[in-house]
N, C-alpha and C positions, 0 to 999 in steps of 0.2 A: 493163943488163938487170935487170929485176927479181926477186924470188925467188918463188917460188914458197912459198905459207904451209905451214904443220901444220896438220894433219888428225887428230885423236882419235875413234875409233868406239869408243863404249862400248855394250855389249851385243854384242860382234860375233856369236858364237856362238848371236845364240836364230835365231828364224823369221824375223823382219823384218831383224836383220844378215846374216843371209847373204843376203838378198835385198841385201842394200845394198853386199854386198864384189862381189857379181856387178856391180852398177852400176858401181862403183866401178873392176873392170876392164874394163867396154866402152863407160864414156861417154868426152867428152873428158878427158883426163888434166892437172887444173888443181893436183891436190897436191904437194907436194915428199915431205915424211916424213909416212907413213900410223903410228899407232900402234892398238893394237889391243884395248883393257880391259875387264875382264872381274871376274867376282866369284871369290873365291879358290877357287873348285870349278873350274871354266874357263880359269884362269891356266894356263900350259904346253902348251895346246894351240896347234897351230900350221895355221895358217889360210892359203890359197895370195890372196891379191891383186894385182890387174897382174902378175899370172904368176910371184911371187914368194914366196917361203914367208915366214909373219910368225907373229913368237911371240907369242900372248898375255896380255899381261900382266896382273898384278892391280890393280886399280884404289885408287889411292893419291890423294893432296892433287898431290904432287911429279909423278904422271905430268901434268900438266895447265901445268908450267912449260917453255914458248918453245912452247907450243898455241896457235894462232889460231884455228881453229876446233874445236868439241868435237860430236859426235852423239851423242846419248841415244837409244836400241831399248831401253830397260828401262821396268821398273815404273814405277806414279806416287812409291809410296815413295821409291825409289834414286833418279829423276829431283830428286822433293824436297830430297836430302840433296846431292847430287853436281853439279849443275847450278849451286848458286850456289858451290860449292868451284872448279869451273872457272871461271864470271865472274871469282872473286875474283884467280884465277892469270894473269888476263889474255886466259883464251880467250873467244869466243861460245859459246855453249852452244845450241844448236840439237835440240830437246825434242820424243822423239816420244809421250810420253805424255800424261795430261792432266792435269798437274798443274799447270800453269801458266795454262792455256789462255783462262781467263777472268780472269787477274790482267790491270787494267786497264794495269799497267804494262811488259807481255808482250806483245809484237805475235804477233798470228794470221796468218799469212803463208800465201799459195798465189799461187806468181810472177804467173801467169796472170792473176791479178785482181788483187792488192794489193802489188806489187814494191815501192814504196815502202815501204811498211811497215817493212821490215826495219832501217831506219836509224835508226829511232826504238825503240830498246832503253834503257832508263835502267838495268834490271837487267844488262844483261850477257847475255838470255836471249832468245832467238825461240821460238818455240811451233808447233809441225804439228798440223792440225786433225785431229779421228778420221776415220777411215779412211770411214765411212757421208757424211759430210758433206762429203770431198774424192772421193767420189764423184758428186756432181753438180754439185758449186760452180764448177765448171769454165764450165761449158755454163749455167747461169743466171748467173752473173758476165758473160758475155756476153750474156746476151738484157736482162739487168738494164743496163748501159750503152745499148741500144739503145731500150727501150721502159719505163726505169724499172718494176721489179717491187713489186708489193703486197702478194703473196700466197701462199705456197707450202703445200701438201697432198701430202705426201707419202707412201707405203707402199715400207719396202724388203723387199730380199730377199737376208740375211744369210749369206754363205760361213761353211763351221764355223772357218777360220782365222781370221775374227775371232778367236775365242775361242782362239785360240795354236795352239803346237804340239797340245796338251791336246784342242782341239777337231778339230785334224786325226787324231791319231791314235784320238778317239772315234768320230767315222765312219766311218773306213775299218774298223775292227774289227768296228762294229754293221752295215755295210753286205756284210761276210760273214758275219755270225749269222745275217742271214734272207735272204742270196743261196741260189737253189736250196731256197726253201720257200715253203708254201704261206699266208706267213703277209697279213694284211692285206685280210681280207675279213669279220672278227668283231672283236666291238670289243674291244679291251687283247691281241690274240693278239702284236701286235707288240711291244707292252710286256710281252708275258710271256716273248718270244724276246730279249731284250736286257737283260744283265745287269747292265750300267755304263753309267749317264747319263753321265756325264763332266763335263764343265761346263753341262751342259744341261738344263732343269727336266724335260725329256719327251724320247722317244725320238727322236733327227732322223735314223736312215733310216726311207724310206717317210713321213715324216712331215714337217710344214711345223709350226714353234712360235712364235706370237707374243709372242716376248719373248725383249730383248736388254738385257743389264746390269743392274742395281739397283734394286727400289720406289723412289721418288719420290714428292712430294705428288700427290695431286687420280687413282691409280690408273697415273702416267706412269712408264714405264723413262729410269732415265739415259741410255742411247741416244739415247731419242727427244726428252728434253732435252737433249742434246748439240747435236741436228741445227738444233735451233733457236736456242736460244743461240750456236753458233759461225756458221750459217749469218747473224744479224746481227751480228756484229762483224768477220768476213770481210767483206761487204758494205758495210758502213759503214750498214746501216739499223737503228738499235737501234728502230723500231716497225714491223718487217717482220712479219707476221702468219705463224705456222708450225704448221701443225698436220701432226706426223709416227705413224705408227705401224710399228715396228720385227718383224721377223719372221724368224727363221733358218730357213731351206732348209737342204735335203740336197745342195749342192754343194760343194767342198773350198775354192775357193778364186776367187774376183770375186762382189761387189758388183751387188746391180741394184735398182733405183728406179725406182717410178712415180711420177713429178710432174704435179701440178696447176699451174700457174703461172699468175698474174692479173695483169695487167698495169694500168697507167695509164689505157691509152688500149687500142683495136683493135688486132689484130694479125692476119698473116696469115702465112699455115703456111709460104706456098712462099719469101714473104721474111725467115723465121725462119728456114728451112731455108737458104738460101743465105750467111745470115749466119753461122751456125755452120760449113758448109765450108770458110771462113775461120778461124776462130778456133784461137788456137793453142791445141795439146791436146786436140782434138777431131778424132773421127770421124765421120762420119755416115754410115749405113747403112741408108737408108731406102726400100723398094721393095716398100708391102705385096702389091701384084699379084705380084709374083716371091718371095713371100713371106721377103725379105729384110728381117732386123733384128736387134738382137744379142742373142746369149744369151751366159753367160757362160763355154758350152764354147768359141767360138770367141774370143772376148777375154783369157782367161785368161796370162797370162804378156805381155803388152803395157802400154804404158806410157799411149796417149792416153785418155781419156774416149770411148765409144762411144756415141751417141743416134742411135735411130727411132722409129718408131711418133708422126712430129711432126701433130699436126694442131691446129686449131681449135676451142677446146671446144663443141659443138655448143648449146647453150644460154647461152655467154657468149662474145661477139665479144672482149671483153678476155683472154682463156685461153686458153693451149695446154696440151697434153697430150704426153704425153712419157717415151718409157723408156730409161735409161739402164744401163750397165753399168762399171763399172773395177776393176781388178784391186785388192783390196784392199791388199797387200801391198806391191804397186809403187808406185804415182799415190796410193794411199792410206794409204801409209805409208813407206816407204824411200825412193821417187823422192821425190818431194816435200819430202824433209828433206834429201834430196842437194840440190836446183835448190835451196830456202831455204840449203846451204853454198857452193853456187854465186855466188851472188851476193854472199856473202862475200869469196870467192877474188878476184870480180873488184875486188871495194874493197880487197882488203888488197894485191893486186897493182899499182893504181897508180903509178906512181914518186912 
């Protein structure tokens, strides 16, 4: 019988690890020893997984020896510094920041579309895409193997947990500053009822903010250069045409995107729609007459890609149109680096 590998979570303790120890105790149970690492502020606390209380350790060189597998939930810094210390101790290091992500010699992996991928590590290192971009990649990884894609136009709509803990507990605070007022019918009353942006350039209750992440050339957020850059090297198309613009909402937690998609050739809605039914990682909730389609209250804490609103773009028979939803957290960050050690598990377990 085989063993079962090691398993290293580092960051367990922020927003996206404990999304990941929850996975961790209700998917299939492929690990032997779980360890737990953390930064010296974090160390001693103790953490319950697969129903078992586990101490936190502090993250050291040494914790990473008879590691097979290693999960990074931290910073791009720490991910930098710590990610090639585990390669070097003989684990995989499996990276959910982005600090890797466009190193050519870092595969971008999301099972669903590029499972191969995984095997081809020269560093020691696998890479999880951001969270904005393993929000849709799902559901055009599929339409893209069916009808070869050309084109994508995108606009999303940004939960504050992107932006961390930090952002979760930005909104919930500002979203009872001006619960029970009269504010939001004169212009700045709502910026003058909120005291702490948080991570945010502008107030996001009551309010929708276009812009996510860092200036960039030519007027672009990192975001929205993210979605583009990882959306071609996930894909295998490095002259995929992407034009995204990023935008945070006032909801706490999932992902939602409007897609433009352009295809090769024609396409038609109702056998786009039945292809995606199929496809793993996907739901489809489509029924504008019963005004059925996903929002991100009803998606939130689930694991598949949710898309409606499918049709043919009215003035180009090669385009569909398209909204999507995924929980960031999960599909867009912790699941996703779990299914990428998954697939580990299954190679380090063959006899």
């Amino acid at each position: 019988m085989s063993r079962k590998p090691t398993l290293a979570v580092v960051g367990a303790t922020g927003a996206v690890g404990t999304v990941m120890l929850d996975l961790l105790s209700t998917r299939e149970d492929v690990w032997g020893e779980i360890r737990l690492l953390a930064s010296p502020r974090s160390a001693g606390k103790v953490l319950r997984v697969r129903g078992e209380d586990v101490v936190v350790r502090e993250i050291a060189a040494e914790e990473f020896d008879g590691v097979d597998v290693a999960m990074f939930d931290v910073p791009d810094e720490v991910s930098a510094q710590w990610a090639p210390i585990a390669a070097a101790h003989g684990a995989v290091a499996v990276d959910n920041s982005g600090a890797f992500r466009m190193d050519p010699d870092v595969p971008l992996v999301v099972p669903e579309v590029n499972p191969d991928a995984a095997r081809d590590r020269p560093k020691g290192i696998i890479s999880n895409p951001n969270c904005t971009t393993l929000s849709m990649i799902v559901v055009l990884g599929a339409l893209d193997r069916a009808y070869s894609l050309q084109r994508i136009v995108v606009a999303s709509y940004q939960a504050a947990s992107g932006a961390g803990q930090a952002g979760i507990d930005t909104l919930r605070d500002q979203i009872a500053a001006v619960a029970s007022t009269d504010v939001g019918d004169r212009p700045g009353d709502v910026r003058a009822a909120i005291s702490d942006l948080g991570p945010f350039p502008a107030p996001l209750a009551m309010n929708v903010v276009p812009w996510a992440g860092s200036l960039k050339e030519d007027g672009y957020s990192s975001e929205e250069l993210k979605v583009r850059n990882e959306s071609r090297k996930i894909l295998g198309l490095p002259e995929l045409k992407v034009s995204a613009t990023c935008v945070r909402v006032p909801v706490i937690t999932t992902h939602s995107l409007a897609v433009h998609a352009e295809f090769a050739g024609p396409v038609d809605a109702d056998e786009a729609r039945s292809l995606l039914v199929n496809a793993p990682g996907v739901v489809v909730v489509d029924d504008p007459a019963a005004l059925e389609f996903p929002t991100p209250a009803d998606v939130v804490g689930t694991d598949p890609t949710y898309v409606g609103r499918i049709r043919r773009a009215v003035d180009e028979p090669n385009a569909l149109d398209m909204f999507m939803c995924g929980d960031n957290l999960r599909k867009g960050a912790a699941l996703n680096t779990a299914q990428i050690a998954e697939l580990l598990a299954a190679e380090f377990s063959q006899p």
